[in-house]
C-alpha positions in Angstrom: 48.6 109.0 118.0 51.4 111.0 119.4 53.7 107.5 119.8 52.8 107.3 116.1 53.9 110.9 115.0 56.8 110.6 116.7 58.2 106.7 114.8 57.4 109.1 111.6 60.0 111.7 113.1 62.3 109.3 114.4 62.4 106.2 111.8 63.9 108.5 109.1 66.4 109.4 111.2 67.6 105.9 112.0 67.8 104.8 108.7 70.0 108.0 108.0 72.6 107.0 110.4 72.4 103.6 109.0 73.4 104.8 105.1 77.1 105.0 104.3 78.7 108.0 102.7 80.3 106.8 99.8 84.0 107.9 100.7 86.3 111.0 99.0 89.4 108.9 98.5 90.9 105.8 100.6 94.7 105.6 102.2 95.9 102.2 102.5 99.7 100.8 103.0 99.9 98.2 101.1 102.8 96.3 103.5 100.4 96.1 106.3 97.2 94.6 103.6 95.8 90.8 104.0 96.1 88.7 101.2 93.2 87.2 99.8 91.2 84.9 97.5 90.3 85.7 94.3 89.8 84.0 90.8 93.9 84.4 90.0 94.7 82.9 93.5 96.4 79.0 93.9 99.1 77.8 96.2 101.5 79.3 94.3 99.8 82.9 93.2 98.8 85.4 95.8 96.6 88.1 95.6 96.8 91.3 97.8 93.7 93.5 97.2 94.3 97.6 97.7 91.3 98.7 96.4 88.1 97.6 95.1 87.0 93.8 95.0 88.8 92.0 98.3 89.1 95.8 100.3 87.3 96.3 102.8 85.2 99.1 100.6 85.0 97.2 97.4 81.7 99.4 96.1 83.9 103.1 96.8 85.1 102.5 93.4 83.3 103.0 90.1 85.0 101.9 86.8 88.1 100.4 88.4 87.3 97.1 89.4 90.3 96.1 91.4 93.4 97.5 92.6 95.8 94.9 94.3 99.2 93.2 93.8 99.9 89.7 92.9 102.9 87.7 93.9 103.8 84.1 92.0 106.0 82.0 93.9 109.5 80.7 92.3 107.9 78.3 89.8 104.6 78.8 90.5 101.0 79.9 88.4 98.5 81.7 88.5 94.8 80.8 87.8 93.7 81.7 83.9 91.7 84.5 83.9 89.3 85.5 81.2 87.0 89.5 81.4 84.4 89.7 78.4 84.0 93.5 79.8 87.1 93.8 82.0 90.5 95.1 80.7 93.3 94.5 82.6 96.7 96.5 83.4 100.1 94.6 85.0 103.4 96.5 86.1 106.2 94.5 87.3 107.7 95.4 90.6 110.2 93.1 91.2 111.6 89.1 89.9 110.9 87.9 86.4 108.0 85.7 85.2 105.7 84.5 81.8 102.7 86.1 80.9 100.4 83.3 78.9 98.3 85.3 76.5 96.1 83.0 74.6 98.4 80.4 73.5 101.6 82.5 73.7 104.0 82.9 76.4 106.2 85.7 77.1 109.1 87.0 79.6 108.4 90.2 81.6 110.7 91.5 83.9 110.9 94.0 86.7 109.9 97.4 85.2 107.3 96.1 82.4 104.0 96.9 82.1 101.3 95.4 79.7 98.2 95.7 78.7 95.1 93.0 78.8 92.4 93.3 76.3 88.6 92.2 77.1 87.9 88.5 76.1 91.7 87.4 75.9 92.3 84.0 78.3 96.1 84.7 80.3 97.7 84.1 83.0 100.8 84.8 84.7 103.8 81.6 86.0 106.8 82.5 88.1 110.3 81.9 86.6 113.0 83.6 89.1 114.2 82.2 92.6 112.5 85.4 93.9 108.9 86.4 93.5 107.4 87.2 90.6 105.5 90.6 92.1 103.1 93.1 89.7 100.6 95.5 90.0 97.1 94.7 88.5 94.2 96.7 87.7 91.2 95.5 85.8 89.0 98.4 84.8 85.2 97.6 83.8 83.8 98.3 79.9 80.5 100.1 80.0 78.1 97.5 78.0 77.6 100.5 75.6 80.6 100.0 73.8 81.8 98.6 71.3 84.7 95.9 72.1 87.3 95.2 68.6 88.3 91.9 68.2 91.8 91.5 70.5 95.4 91.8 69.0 96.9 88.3 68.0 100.6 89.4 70.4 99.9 91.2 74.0 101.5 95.3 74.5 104.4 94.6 76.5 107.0 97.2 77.1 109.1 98.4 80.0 109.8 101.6 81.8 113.5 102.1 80.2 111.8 102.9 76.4 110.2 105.8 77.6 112.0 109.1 78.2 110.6 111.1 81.2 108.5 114.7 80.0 106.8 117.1 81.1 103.2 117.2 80.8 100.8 120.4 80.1 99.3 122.0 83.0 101.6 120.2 85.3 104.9 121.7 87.1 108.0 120.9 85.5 109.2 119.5 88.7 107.6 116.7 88.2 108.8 114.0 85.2 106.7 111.8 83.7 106.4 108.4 81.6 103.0 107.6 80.0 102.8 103.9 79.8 99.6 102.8 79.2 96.3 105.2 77.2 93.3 104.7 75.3 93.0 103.5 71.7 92.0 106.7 69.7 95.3 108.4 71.4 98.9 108.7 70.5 100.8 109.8 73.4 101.3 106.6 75.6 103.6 104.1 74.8 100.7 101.5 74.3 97.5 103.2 72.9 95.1 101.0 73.3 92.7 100.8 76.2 88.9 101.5 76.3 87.9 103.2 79.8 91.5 103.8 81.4 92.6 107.0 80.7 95.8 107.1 81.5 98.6 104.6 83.6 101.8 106.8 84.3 104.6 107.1 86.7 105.7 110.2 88.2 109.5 111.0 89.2 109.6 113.7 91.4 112.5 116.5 91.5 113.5 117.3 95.7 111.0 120.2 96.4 109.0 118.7 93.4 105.3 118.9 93.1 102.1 117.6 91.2 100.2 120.9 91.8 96.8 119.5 94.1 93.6 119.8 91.2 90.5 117.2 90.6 88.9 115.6 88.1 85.4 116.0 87.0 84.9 112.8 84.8 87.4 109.9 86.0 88.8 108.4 89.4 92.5 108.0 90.1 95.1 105.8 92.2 98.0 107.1 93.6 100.8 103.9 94.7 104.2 105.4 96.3 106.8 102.9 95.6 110.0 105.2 96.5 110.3 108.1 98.6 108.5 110.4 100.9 106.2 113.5 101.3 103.0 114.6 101.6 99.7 113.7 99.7 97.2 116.1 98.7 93.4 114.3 99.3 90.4 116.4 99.6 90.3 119.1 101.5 88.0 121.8 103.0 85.2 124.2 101.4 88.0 127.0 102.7 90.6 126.2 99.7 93.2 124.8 102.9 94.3 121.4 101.6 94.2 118.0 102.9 98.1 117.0 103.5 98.8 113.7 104.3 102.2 112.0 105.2 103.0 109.5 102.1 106.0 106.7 102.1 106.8 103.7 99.8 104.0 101.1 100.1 101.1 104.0 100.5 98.4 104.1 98.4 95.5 106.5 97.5 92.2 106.1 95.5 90.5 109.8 94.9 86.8 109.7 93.3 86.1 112.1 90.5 86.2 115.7 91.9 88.2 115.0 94.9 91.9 117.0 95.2 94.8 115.0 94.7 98.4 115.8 94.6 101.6 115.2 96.1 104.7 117.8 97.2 108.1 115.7 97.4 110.5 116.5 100.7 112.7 119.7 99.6 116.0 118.0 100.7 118.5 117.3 98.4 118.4 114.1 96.8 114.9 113.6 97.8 113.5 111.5 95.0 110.3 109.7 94.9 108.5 108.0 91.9 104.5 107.1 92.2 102.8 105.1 89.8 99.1 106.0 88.9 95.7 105.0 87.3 93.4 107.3 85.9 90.4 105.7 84.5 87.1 107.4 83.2 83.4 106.9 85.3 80.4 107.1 83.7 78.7 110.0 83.5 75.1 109.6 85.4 71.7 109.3 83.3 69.6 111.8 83.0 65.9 110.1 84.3 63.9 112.4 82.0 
């Protein structure tokens, strides 16, 4: 009876140490990331996941589905891809390539960014002798709502139509472009997405900071592509904040409620620009 009493005591314990703690935010740098196969991948088109499906913690992440970068060879394609419930988010880092949406083909070059509705066949072909290399992010539509019927021409723009602002709540040491927002807004340059609530870059002043603060109701991804500093991520229930050295190729993912910013080096010329994802989670369901 006692050996029995005491598996009682001891199995819930076990199985304890067995469960994983969903995780605050993730670091990774992308440089140092595997590529790997996914339904975009051929000979030519290479996929390099940083968060979510083809990480190594692909079920960290709620709405966003997938976080990565994709490189087409000189000449080379990508595998169509088609998301009844996905929408999909490209900004071009580097070379020049087509974008196949539905039956049209278009040029993008470094600096674009696009938008992917739900339910729109595309793919992306390599046009430069250098790599054709863009960020993706396809974010998941909650079955609850309502998908329109996609736009006839994709929303391409690039980085050099936007002037840099200030942003409300936010130092003004910090500039920023808004790219890419949802469908019943104004204040992006494409106004048009369902769950993604915002896909911005950030320039940062020397000395410049986003002022560390959370969000209750979305998750957000932090990608470095120039500069250096120190990112804010989660931190302790004394107020004293999680800093975190932060270069070109690092990138963060922070759930909903966890502390993110970033302070810039105070040196002068000390630039750096970050390119983010802010996308909304559902909210949980009430069981009563």
């Amino acid at each position: 009876m006692k050996k029995l009493l005491l598996l009682f005591v001891i199995a819930p314990l076990l199985l304890a140490q067995e469960r994983k703690v969903a995780p605050t935010w993730l670091h990774r740098y992308v440089p140092d990331l595997p590529e790997q196969r996914t339904d975009l991948s051929s000979g030519s088109c290479h996929y390099t996941p940083v968060f979510g499906e083809g990480d190594t913690e692909p079920h960290a992440l709620q709405s966003i589905a997938r976080f990565g970068e994709v490189s087409v060879d000189e000449q080379g394609t990508c595998q169509p891809a088609e998301y009844p419930r996905q929408e999909e988010l490209y900004f071009v880092l580097s070379g020049s390539g087509v974008l196949h949406y539905g039956e049209e083909a278009h040029v993008m070059r470094k600096n674009d960014f696009a938008y992917m509705p739900p339910a729109v066949r595309h793919s992306l072909s390599g046009s430069s002798e250098q790599p054709f290399r863009l960020v993706v992010a396809t974010v998941k539509i909650p079955f609850e709502t309502t998908i329109s019927a996609p736009p006839a021409q994709p929303a391409i723009a690039n980085l050099d139509e936007l002037k840099e602002q200030t942003v409300e709540g936010h130092p003004t040491s910090v500039l920023y472009k808004l790219l890419i927002g949802p469908r019943r807004a104004a204040r992006d340059r494409v106004n048009a997405t369902y769950e993604v609530a915002d896909f911005f870059l950030m320039d940062f002043a020397p000395g410049g900071t986003n002022s560390p603060h959370h969000h209750e109701v979305e998750e957000e991804i932090y990608l470095v592509l120039d500069g250096e500093g120190k990112m804010a991520a989660g931190g302790g229930m004394d107020g004293v904040e999680g800093l975190h050295p932060a270069k070109a190729g690092d990138a963060y993912y922070f759930r909903p409620n966890c502390t993110v910013g970033f302070y810039n080096q105070d040196a002068p010329g000390a630039k750096a620009h970050i390119l983010a994802l802010r996308a909304f989670v559902p909210l949980p369901k009430n069981p009563d």
